[in-house]
C-alpha positions in Angstrom: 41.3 -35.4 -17.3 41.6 -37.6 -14.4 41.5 -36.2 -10.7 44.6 -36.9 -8.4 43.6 -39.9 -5.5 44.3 -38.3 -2.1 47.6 -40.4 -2.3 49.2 -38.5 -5.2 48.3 -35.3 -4.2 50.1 -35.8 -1.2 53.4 -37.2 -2.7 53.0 -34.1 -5.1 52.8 -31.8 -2.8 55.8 -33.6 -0.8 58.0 -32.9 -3.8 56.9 -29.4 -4.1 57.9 -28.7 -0.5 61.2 -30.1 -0.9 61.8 -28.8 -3.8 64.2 -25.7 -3.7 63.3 -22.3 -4.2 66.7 -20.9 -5.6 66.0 -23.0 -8.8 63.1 -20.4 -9.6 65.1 -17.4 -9.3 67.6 -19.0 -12.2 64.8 -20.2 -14.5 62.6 -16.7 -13.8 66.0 -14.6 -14.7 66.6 -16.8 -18.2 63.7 -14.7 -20.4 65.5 -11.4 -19.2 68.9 -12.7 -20.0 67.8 -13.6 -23.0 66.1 -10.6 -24.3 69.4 -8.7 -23.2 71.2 -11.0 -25.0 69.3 -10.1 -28.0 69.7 -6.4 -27.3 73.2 -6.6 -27.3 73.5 -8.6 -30.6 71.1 -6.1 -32.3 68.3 -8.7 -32.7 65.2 -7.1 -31.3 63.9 -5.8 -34.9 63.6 -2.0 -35.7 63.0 -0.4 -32.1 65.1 -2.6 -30.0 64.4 0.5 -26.8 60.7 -0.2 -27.0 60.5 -4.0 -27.6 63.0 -4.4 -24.6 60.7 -2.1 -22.5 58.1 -4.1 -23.5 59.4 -7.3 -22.9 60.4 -6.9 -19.9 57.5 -4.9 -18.4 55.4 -8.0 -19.8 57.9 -10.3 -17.4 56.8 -8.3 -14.6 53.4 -8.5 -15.1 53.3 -12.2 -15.5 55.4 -12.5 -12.6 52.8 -10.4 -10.4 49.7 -12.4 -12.1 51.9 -15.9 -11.0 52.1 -14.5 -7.4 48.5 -13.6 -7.3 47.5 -17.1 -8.7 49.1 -19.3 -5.9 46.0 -19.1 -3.2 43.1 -19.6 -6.3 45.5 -22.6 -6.8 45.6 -24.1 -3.6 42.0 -23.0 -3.2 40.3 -24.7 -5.8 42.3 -27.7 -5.1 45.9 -27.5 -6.6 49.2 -28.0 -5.4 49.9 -25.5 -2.8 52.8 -23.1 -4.1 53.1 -20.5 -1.2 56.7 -21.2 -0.4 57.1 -20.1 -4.1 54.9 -16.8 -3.8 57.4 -14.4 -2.5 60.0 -15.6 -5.3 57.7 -15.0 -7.8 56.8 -11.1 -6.4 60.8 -10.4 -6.3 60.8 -11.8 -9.8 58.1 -9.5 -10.7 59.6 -6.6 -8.9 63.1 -7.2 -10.1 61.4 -7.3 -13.9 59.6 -4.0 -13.2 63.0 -2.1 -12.0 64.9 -3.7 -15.2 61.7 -2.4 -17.7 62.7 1.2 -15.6 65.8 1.1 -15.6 65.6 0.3 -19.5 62.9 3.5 -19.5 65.5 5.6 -18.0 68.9 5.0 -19.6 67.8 4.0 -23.3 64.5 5.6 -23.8 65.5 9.0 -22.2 69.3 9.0 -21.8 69.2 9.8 -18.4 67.6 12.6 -18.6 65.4 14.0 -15.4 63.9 17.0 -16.9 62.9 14.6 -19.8 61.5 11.8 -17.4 59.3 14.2 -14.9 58.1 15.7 -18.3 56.9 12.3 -19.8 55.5 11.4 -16.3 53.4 14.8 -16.1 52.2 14.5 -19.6 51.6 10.8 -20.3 49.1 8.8 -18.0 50.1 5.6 -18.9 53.6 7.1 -17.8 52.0 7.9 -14.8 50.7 5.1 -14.0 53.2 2.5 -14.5 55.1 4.8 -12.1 52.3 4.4 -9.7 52.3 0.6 -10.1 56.2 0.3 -9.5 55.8 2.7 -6.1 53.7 0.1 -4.8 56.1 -2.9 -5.6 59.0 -1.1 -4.2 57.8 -1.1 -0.4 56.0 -4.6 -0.9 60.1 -6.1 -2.2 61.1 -4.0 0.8 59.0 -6.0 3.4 59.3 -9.4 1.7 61.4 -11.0 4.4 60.4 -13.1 7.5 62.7 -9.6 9.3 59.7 -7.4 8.0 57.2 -9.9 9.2 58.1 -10.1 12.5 58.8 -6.5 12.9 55.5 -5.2 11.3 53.2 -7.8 12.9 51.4 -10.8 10.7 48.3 -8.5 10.1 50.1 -5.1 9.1 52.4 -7.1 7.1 49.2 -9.0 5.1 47.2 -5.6 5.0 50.7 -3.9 3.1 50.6 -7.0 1.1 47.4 -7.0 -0.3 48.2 -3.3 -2.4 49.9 -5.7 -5.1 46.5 -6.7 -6.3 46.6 -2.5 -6.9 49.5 -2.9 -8.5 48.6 -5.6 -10.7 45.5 -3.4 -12.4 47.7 -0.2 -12.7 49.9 -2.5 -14.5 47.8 -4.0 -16.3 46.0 -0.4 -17.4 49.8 0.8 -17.6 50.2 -1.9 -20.1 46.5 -1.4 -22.3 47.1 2.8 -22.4 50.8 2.0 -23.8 49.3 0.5 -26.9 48.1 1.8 -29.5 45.1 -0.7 -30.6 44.1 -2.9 -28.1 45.2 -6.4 -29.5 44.5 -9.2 -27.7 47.7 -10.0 -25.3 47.0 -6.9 -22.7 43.0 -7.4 -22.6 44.1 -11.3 -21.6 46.2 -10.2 -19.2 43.4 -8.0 -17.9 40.9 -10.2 -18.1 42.9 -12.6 -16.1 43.7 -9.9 -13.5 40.1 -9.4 -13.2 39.8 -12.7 -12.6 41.9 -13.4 -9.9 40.8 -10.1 -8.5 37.0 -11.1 -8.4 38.0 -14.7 -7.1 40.0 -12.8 -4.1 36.7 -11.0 -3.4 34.5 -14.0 -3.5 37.1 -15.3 -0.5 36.8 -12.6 1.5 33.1 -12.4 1.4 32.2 -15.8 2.2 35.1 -15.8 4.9 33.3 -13.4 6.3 29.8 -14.6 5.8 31.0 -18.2 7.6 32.3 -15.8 10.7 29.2 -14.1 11.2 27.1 -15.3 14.3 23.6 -16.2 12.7 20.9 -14.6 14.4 18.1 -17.0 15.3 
């Protein structure tokens, strides 16, 4: 495949910065409009509850690996997306409290005593509760407001906990199954991924700020 001249990555990266963000929000809501959709014309097979969990609990999770993926992008010498990053966690987080709320109403009716139970006694429970903890403050904050109030580097440090998120969801999402096909290893494989490639950043950052000793 051919590389982009200088040229064209510029005019590409011209279009991507005037390109609007609302668009995203539309196009990232359409797979859980449609799986509703679905739900409410009893078309999601024999356990419509569980594959609309699922579904949408997979859209977070994509939506959180997206929003990890932007910097490895720009890094390695794509487009740069980061305008798009903080639609893509709200996508993510918005998914997550749509595969709870689904948890909640149609998988245990509302019922407290039932939920603490299942979060007590199930890990993957657990841990899918743990993951969605950590997105709720991180929605919270993602606002130039919060930025300015918490200060560029207390803001980045608070930010950082979604790649904690990401593998809780992730091992949320392998402990839910009961083989491991191969869609959640993927997705954990590509969490590890990006995960390992954040590392390697940090490491050489700061191996290049270290004062060399002669």
């Amino acid at each position: 495949m051919a590389v982009l001249a200088p040229a064209s990555n510029r005019t590409l990266q011209r279009a991507i910065n005037a390109f609007p963000r609302w668009p995203l929000y539309v196009i990232g809501a359409l797979p859980g409009l449609w799986v509703f959709w679905l739900a409410l014309n009893d078309r999601l097979g024999a356990d419509p509850v569980k594959t609309l969990e699922h579904t949408l609990g997979l859209w977070a999770l994509r939506f959180i690996i997206a929003s990890l993926a932007v910097t490895p992008i720009r890094r390695f010498g794509g487009p740069n997306l980061v305008r798009f990053r903080r639609a893509l966690g709200l996508l993510a987080f918005f998914y997550a409290c749509a595969h709870l709320s689904a948890y909640i109403i149609f998988d245990q009716g509302l019922d407290a005593h039932a939920i603490i139970a299942d979060i007590v006694k199930r890990p993957y429970i657990t841990i899918g509760m743990f993951a969605f903890a950590i997105l709720v403050p991180l929605a919270v904050t993602s606002n130039n407001a919060m930025i300015k109030r918490m200060g560029a580097a207390a803001w980045q440090r608070l930010h950082r906990w979604v790649y904690v998120a990401a593998i809780a969801a992730v091992v949320h999402f392998l402990m839910s199954v009961k083989s491991w096909p191969a869609e959640p290893v993927i997705y954990a494989a590509i969490v590890a991924a990006l995960l390992l490639i954040r590392v390697g950043f940090a490491v050489k950052r700061r191996s290049s700020s270290t004062p060399r000793t002669v």
